[in-house]
C-alpha positions in Angstrom: 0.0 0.0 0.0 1.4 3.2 -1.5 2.0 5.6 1.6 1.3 8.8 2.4 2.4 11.4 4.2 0.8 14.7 5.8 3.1 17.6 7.4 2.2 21.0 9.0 5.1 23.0 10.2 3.4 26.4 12.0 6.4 28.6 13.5 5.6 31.4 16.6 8.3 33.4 17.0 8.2 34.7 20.9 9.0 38.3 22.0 10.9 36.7 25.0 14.4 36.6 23.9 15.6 33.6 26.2 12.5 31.5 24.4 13.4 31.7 21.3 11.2 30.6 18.4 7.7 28.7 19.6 7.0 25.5 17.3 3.3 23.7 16.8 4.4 20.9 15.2 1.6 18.5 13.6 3.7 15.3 11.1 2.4 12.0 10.6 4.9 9.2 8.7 6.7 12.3 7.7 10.5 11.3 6.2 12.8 12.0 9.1 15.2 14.0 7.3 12.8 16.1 5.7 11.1 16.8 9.1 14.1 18.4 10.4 15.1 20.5 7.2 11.5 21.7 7.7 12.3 23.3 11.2 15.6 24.3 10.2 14.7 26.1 6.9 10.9 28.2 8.9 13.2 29.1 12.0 16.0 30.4 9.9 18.5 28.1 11.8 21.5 25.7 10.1 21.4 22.4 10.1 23.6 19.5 8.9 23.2 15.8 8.3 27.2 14.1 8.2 24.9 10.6 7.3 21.7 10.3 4.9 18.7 10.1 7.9 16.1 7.2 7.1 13.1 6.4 8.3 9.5 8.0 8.8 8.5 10.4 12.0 5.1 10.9 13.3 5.1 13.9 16.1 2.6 16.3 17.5 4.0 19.5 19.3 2.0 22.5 20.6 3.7 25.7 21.4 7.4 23.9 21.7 10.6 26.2 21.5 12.7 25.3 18.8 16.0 23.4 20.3 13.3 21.6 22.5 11.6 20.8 19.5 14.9 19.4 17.8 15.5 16.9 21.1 12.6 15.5 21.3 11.9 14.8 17.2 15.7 13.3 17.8 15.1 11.3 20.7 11.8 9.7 19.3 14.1 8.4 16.0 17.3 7.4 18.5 19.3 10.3 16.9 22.3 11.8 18.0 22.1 15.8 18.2 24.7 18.5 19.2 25.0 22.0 18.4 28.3 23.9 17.5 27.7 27.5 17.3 24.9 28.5 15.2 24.9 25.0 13.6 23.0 21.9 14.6 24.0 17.9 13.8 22.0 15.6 13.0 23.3 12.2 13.0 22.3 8.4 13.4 23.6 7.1 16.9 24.6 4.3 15.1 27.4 6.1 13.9 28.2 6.8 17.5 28.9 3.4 18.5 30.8 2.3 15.5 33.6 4.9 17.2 33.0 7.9 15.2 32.4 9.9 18.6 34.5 13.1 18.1 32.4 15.7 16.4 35.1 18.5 15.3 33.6 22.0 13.9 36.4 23.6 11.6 35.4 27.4 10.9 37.2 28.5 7.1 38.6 31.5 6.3 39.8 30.5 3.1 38.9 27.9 1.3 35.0 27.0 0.9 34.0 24.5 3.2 32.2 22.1 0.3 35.2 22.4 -2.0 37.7 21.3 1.7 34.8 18.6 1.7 35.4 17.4 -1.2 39.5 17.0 -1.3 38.8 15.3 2.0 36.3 12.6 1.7 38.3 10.1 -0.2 41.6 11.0 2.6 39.1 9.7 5.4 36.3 7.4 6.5 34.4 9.9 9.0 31.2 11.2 7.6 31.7 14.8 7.0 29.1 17.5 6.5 29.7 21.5 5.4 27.5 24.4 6.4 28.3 27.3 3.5 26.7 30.3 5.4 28.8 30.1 7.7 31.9 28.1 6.0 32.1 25.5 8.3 33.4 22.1 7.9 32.1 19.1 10.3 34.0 15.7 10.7 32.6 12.8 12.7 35.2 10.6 13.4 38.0 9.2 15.1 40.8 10.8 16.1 43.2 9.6 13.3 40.7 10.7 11.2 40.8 14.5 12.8 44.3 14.7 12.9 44.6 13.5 8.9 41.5 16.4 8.3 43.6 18.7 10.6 46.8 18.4 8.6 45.1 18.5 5.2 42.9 21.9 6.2 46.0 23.5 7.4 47.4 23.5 3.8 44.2 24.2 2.4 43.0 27.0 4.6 45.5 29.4 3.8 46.0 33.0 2.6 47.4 32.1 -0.8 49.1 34.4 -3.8 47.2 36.1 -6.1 48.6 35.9 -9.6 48.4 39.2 -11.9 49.0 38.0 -16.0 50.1 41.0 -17.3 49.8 40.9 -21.3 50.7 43.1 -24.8 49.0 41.7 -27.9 50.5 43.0 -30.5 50.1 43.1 -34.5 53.2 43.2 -36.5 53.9 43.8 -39.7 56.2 40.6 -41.6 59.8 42.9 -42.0 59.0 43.4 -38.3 59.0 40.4 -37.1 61.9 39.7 -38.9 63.6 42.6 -37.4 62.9 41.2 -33.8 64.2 38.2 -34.8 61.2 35.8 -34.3 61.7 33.3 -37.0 58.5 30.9 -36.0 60.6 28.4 -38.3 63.5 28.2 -36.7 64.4 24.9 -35.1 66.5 25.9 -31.7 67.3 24.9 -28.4 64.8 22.4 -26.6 62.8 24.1 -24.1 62.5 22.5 -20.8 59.6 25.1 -19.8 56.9 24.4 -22.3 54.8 21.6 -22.3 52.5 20.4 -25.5 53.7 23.7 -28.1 54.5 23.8 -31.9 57.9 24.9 -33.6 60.7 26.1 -32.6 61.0 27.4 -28.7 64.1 29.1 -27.1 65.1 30.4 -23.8 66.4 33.7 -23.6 68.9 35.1 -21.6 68.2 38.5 -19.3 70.5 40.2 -21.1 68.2 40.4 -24.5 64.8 41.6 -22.8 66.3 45.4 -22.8 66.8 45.1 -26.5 63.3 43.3 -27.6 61.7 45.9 -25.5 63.7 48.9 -27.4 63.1 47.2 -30.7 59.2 46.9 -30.4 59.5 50.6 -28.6 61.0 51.8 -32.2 58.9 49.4 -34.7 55.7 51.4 -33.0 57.3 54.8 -33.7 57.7 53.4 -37.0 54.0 52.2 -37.6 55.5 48.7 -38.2 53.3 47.6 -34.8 50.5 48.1 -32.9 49.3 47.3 -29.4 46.1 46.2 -29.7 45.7 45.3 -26.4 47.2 45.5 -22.6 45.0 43.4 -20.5 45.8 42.7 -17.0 44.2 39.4 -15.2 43.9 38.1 -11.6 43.2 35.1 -10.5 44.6 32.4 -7.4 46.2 29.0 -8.2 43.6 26.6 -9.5 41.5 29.1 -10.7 40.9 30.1 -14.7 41.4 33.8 -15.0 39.9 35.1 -18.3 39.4 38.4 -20.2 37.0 39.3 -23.4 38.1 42.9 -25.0 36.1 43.7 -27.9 32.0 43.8 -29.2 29.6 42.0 -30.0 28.9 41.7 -33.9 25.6 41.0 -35.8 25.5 38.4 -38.1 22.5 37.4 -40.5 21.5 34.2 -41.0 18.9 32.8 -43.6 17.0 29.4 -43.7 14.8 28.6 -46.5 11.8 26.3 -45.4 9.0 25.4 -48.1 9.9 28.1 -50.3 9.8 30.4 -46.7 12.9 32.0 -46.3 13.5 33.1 -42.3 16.1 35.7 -41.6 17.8 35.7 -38.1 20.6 37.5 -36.2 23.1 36.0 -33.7 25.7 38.1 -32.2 28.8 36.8 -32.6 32.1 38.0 -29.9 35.0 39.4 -32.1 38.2 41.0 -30.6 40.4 39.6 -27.9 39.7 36.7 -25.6 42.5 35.5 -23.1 42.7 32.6 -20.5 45.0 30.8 -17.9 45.2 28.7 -15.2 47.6 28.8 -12.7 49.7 26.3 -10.3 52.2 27.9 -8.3 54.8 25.3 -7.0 57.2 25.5 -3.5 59.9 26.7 -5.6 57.5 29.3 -7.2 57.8 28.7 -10.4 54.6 29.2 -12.1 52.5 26.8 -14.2 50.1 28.2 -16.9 47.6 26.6 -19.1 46.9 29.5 -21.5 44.5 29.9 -24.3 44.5 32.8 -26.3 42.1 33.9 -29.4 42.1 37.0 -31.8 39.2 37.5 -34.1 38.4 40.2 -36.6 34.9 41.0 -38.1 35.2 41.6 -41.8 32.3 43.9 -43.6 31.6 41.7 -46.9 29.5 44.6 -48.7 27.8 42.1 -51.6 26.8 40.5 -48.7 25.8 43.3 -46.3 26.9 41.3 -43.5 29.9 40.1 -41.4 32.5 37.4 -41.8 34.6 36.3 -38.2 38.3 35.5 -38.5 39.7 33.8 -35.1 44.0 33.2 -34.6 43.8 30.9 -31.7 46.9 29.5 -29.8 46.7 27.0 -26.6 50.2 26.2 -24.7 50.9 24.9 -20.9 54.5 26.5 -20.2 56.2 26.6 -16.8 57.8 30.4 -15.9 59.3 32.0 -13.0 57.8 35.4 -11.7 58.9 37.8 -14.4 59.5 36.0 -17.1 57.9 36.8 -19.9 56.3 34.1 -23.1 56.3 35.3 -26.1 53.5 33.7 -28.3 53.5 34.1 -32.0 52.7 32.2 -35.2 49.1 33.9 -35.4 49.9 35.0 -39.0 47.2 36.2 -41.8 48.2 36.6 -45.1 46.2 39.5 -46.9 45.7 40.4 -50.6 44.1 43.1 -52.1 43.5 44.0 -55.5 42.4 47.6 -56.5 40.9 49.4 -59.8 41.8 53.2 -60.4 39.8 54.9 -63.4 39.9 58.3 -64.9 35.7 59.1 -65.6 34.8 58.8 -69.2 38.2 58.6 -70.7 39.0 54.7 -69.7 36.0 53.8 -71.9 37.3 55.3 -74.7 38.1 52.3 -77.0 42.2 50.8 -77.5 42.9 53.7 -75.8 41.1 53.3 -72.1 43.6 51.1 -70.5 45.8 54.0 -70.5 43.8 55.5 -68.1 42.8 52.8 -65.9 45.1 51.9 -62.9 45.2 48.1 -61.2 47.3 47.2 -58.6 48.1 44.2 -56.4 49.0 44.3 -53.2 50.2 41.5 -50.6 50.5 41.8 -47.1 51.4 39.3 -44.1 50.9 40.8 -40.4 51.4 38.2 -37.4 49.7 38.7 -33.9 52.5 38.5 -30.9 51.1 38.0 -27.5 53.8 38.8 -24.9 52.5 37.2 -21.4 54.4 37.6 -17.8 53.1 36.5 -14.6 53.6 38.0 -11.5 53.1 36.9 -8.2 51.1 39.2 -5.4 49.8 39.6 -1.9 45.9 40.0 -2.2 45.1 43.8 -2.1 48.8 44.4 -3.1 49.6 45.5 -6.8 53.1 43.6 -8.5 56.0 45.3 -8.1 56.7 46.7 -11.6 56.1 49.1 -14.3 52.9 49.4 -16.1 52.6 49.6 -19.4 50.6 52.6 -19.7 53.1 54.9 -18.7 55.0 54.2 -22.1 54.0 56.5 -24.5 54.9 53.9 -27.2 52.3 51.3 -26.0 49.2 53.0 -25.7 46.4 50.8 -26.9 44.1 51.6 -29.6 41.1 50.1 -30.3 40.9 46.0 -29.3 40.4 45.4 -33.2 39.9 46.6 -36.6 37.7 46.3 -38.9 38.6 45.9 -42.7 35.4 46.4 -45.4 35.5 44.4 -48.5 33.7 46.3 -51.3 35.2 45.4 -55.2 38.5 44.4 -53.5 39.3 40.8 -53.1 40.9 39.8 -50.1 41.9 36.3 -49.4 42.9 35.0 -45.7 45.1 32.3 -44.6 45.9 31.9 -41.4 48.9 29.4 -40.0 47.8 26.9 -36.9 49.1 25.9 -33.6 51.8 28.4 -33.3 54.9 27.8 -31.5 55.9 30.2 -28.6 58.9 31.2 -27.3 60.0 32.3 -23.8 62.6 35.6 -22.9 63.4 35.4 -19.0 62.5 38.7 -17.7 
C-alpha cells in the first residue's frame, strides 16, 4: 500500500528573547530528514546531516521552543544531536557506536567549506558534512581521522598568492618580425619550460629583454606595430582567470523552409579573448595553461553582413615570476587587389587602358602575445612598471575592422603556433 504522508510545520516566534522561536508541530509518517530541514529552513537556523537520515517520524507539538523541538523529534528516532555555534548535527547514533564519537567544527577563512569537503572525503572514513553560510566544515570521526582532516585543512585553509598576468597583444607587420628576430621556423634549443607547443621554442637570456623591448619601442614609432591590447588578469592557483576585450557583432543568417525563407541575427564576440590557469609550485615557479584567441569582423559589402576570422593559440608553459612568453605564429596573409579609373576617358576604345590603374598588393601581419606572470599579496599591486606609462604602448582600439567592397581579399591563417619564452 502506497503511503502517504501529511506535514504541518506552524512557526511562533516569541518576543521573549531567552525562548526563542515557539514551534506547533503537527507530522504523521513524515520522512525523518525532511522533518528536520523543515524546522531548520521556517526558523531560519543551520542544520547538517554528516549521514543520509532514514526512516518515517510521526510527532505532534503545541507551542514547543525550537531546540526543544529538535531533542525530542531526535530522541523519538534514536538520533544523535549536538550543536556547535549556530549550527546543529544531526546524525544516526549508530554512527556513534561504530567509534565515530569526536564531532570537530572547523570554521574556514579561506577555502570554501564544500570544495575542503570534497579533497577530504576520499583522505578519510568519518562522515563529513559543510555548512556554507557560515563556512564551516564538520568531521565525525576518530581521532586519526581529525588529525589527517587537521593536517590536510592546514594547507588548504590558507592565505594564498594572487597571480596578476600582465599581457601586450601585439600586431606586426612581416619585416617586423623579422627585425625582432622571431623566425617561428627556426628549429633551436629544446625548451624544458613548455609543455604540449608547436615549432621552434628558445630560452632567452636577461640580457636580451632590454633590447626586444627597445626594438618593439622603435617598430611602433615606426608604424611597423601596434598594441592592440594591454589586459591585466587576476586570479589564485587553480583558478581560470579570463578576459574578453572587444564587441559583439551581428550576423545574419537565412533558412529557407517550403519556399519560406527566415532571416535571423546571432551576435557573434570578435576581438580579444584570453585565459590561464595557474599552479604555483614550492619553488615558485609558475605553471600556466593558457589559451588565447584573436578574431576580426570583416564587412563583406555584396553580402551586407559580417564574416569572423579567429587566430587561436593554446600552450601549458612553466615560468618564473617575471619572465615573460612570447606567443607568436598567429599569422594572416592578406591580398588586395584595386581598380583606379579616370571618368569617361578609360572607356574610350584601344585607348582606355591607358587611363585605368590596377594594382596588387600582398600583405602578411602576425599577432605576438607577450605574457608575464607575477606573483602578489591579495590587495597588493606587483612590483613593476605598467605599461601605460609608455607612451609607445598605448592601446588603440581592441580590433579593426577591414570592409570588403570590389576588393578581393583572401585569408590564410597558419595553426598551432609555437611560442617562445625571454626570462625577464
Amino acid at each position: 500500500m502506497k503511503r502517504f504522508f501529511f506535514l504541518c510545520l506552524l512557526l511562533f516566534v516569541c518576543g521573549r528573547a531567552f525562548a526563542g522561536p515557539l514551534v506547533s508541530l503537527s507530522v504523521k509518517k513524515a520522512p525523518t530528514e525532511e522533518v528536520f530541514r523543515s524546522l531548520a529552513s521556517m526558523s531560519g537556523k543551520n542544520i547538517v546531516f554528516p549521514e543520509a537520515l532514514t526512516g518515517e517520524l510521526s510527532l505532534t507539538l503545541h507551542d514547543v521552543p525550537y531546540e526543544e523541538a529538535l531533542r525530542l523529534a531526535a530522541a523519538s528516532q534514536g538520533l544523535f544531536l549536538e550543536t556547535v555555534g549556530d549550527v546543529t548535527i544531526v546524525a544516526p547514533a549508530g554512527t556513534m557506536e561504530r567509534g565515530f564519537g569526536a564531532l570537530t567544527a572547523y570554521p574556514l577563512s579561506y577555502v570554501p567549506a564544500k570544495e575542503a569537503a570534497e579533497t577530504l572525503k576520499p583522505l578519510i572514513k568519518a562522515p563529513l558534512s559543510f555548512d556554507q553560510t557560515s563556512n564551516t566544515l564538520f568531521v565525525l570521526g576518530s581521532p586519526g581521522d581529525q588529525a589527517r582532516a587537521q593536517k590536510v585543512l592546514a594547507r588548504m585553509d590558507r592565505l594564498q598568492k594572487q597571480v596578476t598576468l600582465e599581457a601586450r597583444i601585439l600586431s606586426l607587420q612581416e619585416d617586423a618580425s623579422r627585425e625582432l628576430g622571431l623566425q617561428w621556423k627556426w628549429s633551436g634549443l629544446p625548451q624544458q619550460n613548455s609543455e604540449e607547443t608547436d615549432g621552434g621554442t628558445f630560452h632567452l637570456g636577461h640580457g636580451y629583454t632590454g633590447s626586444f623591448q627597445g626594438i618593439l619601442s622603435a617598430l611602433c614609432q615606426k608604424g611597423k606595430a601596434k598594441v592592440l591590447a594591454t589586459p591585466r588578469i587576476v586570479t589564485v592557483p587553480g583558478k581560470e582567470g579570463k578576459i574578453f576585450i572587444g564587441d559583439h557583432i551581428p550576423v545574419v543568417t537565412e533558412k529557407v523552409s517550403n519556399g519560406t525563407t527566415t532571416t535571423s541575427t546571432e551576435y557573434v564576440d570578435a576581438g580579444i579573448r584570453l585565459s590561464y590557469t595557474p599552479i604555483v609550485g614550492p619553488d615558485g615557479v609558475i605553471t600556466a595553461s593558457v589559451h588565447t584567441e584573436v578574431s576580426t569582423p570583416t564587412l563583406i559589402s555584396e553580402l551586407h553582413n559580417y564574416r569572423i576570422t579567429s587566430r587561436t593559440a593554446d600552450t601549458n608553459v612553466r615560468l618564473r615570476e617575471g619572465e615573460t612568453l612570447v606567443i607568436g605564429g598567429l599569422i594572416s596573409d592578406e591580398e588586395q587587389k584595386r581598380l583606379e579609373t579616370i571618368p569617361l576617358l578609360s572607356k574610350l576604345p584601344l585607348l582606355g587602358n591607358l587611363f585605368t590603374f590596377r594594382s596588387r598588393k600582398k600583405t602578411r601581419t602576425e599577432v605576438v602575445m607577450l605574457l608575464t606572470p607575477y606573483l602578489t599579496e591579495p590587495g597588493r599591486s606587483p612590483a613593476f612598471i605598467p605599461y601605460k606609462e609608455d607612451p609607445h604602448f598605448l592601446p588603440p582600439l581592441p580590433f579593426s575592422q577591414k570592409k570588403e567592397g570590389d576588393e578581393n581579399i583572401s585569408l590564410s591563417y597558419s595553426h598551432r603556433p609555437p611560442s617562445f619564452q625571454i626570462s625577464g
